[in-house]
PDB file as gemmi writes it, atoms N, CA and C in Angstrom:
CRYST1    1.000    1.000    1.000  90.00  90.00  90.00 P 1                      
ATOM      1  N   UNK A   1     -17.549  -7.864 -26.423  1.00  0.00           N  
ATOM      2  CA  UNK A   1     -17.655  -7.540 -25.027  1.00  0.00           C  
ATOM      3  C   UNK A   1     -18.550  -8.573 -24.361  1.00  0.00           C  
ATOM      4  N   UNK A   2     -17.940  -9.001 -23.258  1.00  0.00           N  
ATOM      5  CA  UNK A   2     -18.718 -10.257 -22.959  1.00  0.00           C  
ATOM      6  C   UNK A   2     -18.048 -10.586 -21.357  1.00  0.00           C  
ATOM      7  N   UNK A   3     -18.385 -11.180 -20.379  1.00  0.00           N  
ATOM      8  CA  UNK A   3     -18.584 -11.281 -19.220  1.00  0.00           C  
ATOM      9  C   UNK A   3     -16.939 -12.288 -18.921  1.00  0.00           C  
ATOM     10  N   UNK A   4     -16.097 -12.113 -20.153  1.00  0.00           N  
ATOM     11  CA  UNK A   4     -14.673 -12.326 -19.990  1.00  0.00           C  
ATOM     12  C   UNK A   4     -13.860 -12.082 -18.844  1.00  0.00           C  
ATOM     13  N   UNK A   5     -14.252 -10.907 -18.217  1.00  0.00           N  
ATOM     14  CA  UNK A   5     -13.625 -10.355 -17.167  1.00  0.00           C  
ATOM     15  C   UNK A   5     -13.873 -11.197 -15.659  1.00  0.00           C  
ATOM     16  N   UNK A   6     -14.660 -11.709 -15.965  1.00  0.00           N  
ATOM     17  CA  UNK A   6     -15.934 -12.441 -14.927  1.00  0.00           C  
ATOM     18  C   UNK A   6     -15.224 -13.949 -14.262  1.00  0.00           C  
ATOM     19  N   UNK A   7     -14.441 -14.055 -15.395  1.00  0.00           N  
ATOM     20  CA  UNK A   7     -13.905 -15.653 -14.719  1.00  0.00           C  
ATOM     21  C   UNK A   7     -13.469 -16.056 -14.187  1.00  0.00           C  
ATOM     22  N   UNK A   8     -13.990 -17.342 -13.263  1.00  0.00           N  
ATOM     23  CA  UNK A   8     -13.514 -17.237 -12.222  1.00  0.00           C  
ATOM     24  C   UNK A   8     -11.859 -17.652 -12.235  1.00  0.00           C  
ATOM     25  N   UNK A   9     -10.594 -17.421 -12.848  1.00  0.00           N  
ATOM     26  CA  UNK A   9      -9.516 -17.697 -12.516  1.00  0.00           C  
ATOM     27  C   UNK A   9      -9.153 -15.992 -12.758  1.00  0.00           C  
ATOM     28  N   UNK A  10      -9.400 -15.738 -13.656  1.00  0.00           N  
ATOM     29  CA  UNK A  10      -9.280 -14.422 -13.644  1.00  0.00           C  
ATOM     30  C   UNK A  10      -9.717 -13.133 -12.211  1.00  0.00           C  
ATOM     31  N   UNK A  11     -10.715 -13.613 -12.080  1.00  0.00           N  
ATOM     32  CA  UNK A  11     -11.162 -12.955 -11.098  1.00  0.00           C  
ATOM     33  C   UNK A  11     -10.534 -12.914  -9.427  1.00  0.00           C  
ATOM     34  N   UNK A  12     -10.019 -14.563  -9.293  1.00  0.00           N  
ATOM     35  CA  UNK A  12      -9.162 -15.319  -8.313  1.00  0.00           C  
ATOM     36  C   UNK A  12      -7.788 -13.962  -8.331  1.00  0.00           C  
ATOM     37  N   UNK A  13      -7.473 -14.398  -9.590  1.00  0.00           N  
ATOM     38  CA  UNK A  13      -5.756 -13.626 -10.028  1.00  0.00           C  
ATOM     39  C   UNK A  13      -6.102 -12.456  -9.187  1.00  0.00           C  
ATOM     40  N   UNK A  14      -7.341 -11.969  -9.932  1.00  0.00           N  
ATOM     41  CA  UNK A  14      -6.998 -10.456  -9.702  1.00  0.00           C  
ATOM     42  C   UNK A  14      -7.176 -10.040  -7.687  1.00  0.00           C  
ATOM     43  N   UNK A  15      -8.078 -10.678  -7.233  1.00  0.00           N  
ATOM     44  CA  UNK A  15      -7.830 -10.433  -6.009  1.00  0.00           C  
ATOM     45  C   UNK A  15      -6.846 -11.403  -5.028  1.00  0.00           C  
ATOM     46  N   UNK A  16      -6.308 -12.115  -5.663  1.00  0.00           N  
ATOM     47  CA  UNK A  16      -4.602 -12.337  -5.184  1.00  0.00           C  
ATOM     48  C   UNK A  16      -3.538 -11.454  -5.035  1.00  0.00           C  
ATOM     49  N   UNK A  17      -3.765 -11.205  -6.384  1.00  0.00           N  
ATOM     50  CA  UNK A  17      -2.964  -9.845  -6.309  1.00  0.00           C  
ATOM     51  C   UNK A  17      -2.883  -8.350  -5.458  1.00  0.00           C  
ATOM     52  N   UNK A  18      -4.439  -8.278  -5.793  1.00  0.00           N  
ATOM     53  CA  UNK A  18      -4.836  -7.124  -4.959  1.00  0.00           C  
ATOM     54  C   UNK A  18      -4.284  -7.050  -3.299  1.00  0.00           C  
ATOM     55  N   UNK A  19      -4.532  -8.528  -2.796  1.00  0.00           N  
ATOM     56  CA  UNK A  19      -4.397  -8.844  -1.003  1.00  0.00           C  
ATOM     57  C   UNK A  19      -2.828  -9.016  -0.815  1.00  0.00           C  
ATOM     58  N   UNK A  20      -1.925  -9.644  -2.221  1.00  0.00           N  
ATOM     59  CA  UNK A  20      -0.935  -9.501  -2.433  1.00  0.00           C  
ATOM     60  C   UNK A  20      -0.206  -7.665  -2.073  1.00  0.00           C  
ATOM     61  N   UNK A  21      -0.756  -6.897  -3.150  1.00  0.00           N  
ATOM     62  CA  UNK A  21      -0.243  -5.803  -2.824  1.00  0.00           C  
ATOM     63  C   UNK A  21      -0.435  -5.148  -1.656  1.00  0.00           C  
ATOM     64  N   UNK A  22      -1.531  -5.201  -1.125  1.00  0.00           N  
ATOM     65  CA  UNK A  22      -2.421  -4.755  -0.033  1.00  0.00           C  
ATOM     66  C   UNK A  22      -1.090  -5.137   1.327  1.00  0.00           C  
ATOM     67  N   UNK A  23      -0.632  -6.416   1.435  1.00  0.00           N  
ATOM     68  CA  UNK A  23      -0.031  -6.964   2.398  1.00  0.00           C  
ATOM     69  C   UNK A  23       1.434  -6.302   2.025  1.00  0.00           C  
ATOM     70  N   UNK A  24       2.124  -6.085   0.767  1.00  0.00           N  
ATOM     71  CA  UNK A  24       3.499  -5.635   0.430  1.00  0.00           C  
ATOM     72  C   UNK A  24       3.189  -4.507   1.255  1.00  0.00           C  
ATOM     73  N   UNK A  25       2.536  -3.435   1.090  1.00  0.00           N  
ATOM     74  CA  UNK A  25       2.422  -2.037   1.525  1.00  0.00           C  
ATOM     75  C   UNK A  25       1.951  -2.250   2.718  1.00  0.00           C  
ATOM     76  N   UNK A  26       1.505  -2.627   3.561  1.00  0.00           N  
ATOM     77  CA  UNK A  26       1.441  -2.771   4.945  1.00  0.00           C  
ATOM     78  C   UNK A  26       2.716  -3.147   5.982  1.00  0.00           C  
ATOM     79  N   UNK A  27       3.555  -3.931   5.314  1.00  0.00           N  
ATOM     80  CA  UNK A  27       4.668  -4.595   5.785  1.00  0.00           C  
ATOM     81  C   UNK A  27       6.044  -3.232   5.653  1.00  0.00           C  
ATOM     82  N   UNK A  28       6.138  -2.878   4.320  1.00  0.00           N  
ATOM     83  CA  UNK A  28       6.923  -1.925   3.562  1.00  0.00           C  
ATOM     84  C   UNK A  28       6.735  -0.864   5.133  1.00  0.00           C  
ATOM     85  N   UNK A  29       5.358  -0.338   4.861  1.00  0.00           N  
ATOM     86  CA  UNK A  29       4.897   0.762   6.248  1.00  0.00           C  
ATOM     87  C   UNK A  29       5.422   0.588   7.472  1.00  0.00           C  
ATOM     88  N   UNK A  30       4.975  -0.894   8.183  1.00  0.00           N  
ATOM     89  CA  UNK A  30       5.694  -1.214   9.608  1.00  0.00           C  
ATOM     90  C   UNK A  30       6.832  -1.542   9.115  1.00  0.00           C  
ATOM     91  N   UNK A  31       7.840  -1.288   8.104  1.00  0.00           N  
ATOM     92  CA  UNK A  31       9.300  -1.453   8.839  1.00  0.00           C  
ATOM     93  C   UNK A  31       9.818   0.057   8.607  1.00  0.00           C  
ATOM     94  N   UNK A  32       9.268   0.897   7.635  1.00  0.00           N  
ATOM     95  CA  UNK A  32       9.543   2.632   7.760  1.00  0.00           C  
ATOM     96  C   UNK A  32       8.923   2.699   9.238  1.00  0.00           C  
ATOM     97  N   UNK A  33       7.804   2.681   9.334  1.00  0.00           N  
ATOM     98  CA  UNK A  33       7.737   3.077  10.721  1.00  0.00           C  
ATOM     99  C   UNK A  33       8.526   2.816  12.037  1.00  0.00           C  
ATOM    100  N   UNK A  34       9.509   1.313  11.618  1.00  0.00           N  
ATOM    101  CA  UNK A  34      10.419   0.850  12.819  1.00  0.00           C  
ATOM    102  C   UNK A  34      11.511   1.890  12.601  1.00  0.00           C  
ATOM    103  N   UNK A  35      11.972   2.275  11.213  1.00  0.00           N  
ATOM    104  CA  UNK A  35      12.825   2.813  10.866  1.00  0.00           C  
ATOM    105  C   UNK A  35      12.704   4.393  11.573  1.00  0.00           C  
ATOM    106  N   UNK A  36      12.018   4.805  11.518  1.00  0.00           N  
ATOM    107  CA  UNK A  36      11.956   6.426  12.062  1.00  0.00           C  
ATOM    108  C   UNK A  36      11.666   6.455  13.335  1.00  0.00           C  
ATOM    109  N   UNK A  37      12.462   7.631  13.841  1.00  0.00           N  
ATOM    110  CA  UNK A  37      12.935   7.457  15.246  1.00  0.00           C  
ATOM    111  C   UNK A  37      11.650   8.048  16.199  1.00  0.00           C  
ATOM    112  N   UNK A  38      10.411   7.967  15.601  1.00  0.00           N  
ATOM    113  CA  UNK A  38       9.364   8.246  16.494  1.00  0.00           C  
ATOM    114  C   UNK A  38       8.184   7.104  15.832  1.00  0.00           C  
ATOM    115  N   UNK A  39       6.958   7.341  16.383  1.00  0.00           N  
ATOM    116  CA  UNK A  39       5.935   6.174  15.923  1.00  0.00           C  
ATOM    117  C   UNK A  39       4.990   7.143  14.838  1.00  0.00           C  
ATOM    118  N   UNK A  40       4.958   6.611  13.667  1.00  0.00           N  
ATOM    119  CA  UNK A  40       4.201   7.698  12.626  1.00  0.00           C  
ATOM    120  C   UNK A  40       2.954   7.959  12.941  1.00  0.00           C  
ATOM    121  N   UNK A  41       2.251   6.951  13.589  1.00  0.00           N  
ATOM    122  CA  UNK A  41       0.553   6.493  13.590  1.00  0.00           C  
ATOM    123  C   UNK A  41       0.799   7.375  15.136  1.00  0.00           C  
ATOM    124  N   UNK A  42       1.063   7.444  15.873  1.00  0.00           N  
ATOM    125  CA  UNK A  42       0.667   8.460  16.952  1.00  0.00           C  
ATOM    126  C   UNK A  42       1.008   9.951  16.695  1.00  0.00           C  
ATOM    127  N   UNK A  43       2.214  10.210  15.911  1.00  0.00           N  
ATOM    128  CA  UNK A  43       2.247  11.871  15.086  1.00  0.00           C  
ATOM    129  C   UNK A  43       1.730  12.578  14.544  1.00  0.00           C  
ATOM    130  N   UNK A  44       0.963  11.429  13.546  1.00  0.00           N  
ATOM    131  CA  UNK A  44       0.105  11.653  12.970  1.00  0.00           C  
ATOM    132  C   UNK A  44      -1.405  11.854  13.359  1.00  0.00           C  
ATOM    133  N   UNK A  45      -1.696  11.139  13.806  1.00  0.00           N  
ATOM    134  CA  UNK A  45      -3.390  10.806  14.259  1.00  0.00           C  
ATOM    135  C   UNK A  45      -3.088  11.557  15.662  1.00  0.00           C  
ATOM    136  N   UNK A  46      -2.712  11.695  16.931  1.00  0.00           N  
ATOM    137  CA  UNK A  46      -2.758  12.277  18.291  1.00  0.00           C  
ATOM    138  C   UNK A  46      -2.345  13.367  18.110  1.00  0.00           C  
ATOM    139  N   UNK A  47      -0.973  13.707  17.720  1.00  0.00           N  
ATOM    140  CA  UNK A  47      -0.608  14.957  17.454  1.00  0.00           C  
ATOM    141  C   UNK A  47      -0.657  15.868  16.510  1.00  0.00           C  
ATOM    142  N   UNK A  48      -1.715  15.280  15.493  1.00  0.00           N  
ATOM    143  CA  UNK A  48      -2.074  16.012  14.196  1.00  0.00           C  
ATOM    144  C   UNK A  48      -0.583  16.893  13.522  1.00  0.00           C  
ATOM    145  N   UNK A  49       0.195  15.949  13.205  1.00  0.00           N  
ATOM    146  CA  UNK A  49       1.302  16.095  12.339  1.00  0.00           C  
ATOM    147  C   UNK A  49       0.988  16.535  11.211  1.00  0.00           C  
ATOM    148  N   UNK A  50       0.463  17.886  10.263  1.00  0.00           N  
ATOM    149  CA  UNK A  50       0.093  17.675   8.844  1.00  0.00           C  
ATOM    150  C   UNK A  50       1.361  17.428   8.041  1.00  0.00           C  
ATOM    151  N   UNK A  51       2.237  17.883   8.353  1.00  0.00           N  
ATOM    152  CA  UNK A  51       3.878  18.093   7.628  1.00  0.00           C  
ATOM    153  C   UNK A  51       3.991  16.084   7.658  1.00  0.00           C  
ATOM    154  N   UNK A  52       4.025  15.739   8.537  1.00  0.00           N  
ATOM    155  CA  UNK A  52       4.222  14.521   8.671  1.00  0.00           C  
ATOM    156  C   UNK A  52       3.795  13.374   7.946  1.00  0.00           C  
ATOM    157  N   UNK A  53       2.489  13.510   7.719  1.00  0.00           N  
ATOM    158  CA  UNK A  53       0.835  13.303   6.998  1.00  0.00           C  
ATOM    159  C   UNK A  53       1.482  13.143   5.759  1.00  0.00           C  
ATOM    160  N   UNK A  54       1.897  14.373   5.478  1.00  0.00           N  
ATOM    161  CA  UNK A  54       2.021  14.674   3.943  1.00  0.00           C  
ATOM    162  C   UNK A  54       2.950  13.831   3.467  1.00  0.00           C  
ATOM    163  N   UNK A  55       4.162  13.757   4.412  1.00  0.00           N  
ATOM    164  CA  UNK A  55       5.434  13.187   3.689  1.00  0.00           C  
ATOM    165  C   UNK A  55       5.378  11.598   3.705  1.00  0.00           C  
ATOM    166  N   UNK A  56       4.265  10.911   5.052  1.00  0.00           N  
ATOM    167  CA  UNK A  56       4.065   9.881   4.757  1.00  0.00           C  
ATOM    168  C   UNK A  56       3.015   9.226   3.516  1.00  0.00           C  
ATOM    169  N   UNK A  57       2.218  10.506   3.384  1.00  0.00           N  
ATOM    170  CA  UNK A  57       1.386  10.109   2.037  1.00  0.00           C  
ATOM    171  C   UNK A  57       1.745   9.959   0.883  1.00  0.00           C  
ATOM    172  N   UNK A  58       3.348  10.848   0.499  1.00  0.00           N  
ATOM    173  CA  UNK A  58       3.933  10.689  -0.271  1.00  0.00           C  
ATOM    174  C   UNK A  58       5.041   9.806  -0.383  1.00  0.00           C  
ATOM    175  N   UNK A  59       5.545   9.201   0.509  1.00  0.00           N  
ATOM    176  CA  UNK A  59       5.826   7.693   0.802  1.00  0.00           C  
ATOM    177  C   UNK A  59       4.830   6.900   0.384  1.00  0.00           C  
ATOM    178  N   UNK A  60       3.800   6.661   0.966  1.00  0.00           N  
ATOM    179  CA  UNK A  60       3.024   5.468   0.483  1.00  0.00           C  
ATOM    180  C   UNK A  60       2.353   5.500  -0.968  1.00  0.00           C  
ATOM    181  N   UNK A  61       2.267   6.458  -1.029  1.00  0.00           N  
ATOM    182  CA  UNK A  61       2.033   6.581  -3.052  1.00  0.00           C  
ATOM    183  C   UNK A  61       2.843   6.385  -3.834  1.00  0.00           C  
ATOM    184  N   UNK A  62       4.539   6.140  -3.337  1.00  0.00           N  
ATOM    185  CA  UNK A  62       5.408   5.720  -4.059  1.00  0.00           C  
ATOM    186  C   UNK A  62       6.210   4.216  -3.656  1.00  0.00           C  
ATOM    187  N   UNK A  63       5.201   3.668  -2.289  1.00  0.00           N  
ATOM    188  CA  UNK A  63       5.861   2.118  -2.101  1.00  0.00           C  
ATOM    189  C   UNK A  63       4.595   1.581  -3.136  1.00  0.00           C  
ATOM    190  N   UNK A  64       3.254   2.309  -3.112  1.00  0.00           N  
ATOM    191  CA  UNK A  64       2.230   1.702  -3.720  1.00  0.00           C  
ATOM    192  C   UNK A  64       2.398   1.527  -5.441  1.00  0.00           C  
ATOM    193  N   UNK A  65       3.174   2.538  -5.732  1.00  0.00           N  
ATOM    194  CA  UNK A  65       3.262   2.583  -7.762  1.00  0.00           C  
ATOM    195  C   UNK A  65       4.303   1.602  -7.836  1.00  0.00           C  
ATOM    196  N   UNK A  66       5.675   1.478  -6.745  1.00  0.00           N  
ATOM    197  CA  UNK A  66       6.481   0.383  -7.101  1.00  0.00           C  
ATOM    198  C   UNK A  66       5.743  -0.943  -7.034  1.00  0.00           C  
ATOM    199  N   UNK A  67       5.070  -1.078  -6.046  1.00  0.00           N  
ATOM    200  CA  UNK A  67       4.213  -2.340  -5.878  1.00  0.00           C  
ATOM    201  C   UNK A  67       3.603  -2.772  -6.936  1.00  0.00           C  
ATOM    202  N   UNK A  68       2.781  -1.708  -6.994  1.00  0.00           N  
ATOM    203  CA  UNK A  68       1.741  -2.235  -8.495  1.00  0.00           C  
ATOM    204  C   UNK A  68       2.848  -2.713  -9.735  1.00  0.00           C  
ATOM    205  N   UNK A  69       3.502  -1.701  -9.860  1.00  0.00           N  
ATOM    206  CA  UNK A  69       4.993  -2.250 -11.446  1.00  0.00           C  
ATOM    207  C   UNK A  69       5.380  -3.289 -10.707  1.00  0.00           C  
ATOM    208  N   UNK A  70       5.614  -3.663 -10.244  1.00  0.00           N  
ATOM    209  CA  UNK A  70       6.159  -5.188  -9.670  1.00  0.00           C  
ATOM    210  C   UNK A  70       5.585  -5.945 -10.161  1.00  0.00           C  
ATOM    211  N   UNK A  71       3.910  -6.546  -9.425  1.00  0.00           N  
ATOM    212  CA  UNK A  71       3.201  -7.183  -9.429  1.00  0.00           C  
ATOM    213  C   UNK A  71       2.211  -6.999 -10.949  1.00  0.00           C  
ATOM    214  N   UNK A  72       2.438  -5.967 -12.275  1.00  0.00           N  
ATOM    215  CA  UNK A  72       1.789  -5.937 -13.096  1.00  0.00           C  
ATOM    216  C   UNK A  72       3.147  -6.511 -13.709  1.00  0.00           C  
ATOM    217  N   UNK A  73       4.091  -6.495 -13.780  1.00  0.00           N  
ATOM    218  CA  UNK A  73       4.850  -7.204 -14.480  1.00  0.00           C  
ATOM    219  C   UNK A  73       5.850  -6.483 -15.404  1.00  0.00           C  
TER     220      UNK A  73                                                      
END                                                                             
């Protein structure tokens, strides 16, 4: 055990990746959101949508696990 984890190409990778996934799931989001025939971020947040909330949370927990299997390989 030793400060392996630490290096700097390793360390590079890993937050490439991270800003990598970070940006897939942001993009993935604004085009569901173009896709549905209302704006999610005002249903949600102004009109306190919980039904809405939910189903988009469970959307994004499943663009996020494809993402990650993608990008882990």
């Amino acid at each position: 055990m030793g400060f392996e984890s630490l290096k700097p190409g390793l360390l590079l990778g890993s937050v490439v990746y991270a800003l990598l996934g970070v940006v897939i799931f942001w993009l993935c989001f604004i085009i569901i959101d173009k896709l549905t025939p209302y704006n999610l971020w005002e249903e949600i947040v102004e009109k306190q949508n919980k039904a809405l909330a939910m189903v988009v949370a469970a959307m994004s927990l499943g663009i996020c696990i494809i993402v990650a299997a993608a990008i882990h390989g």
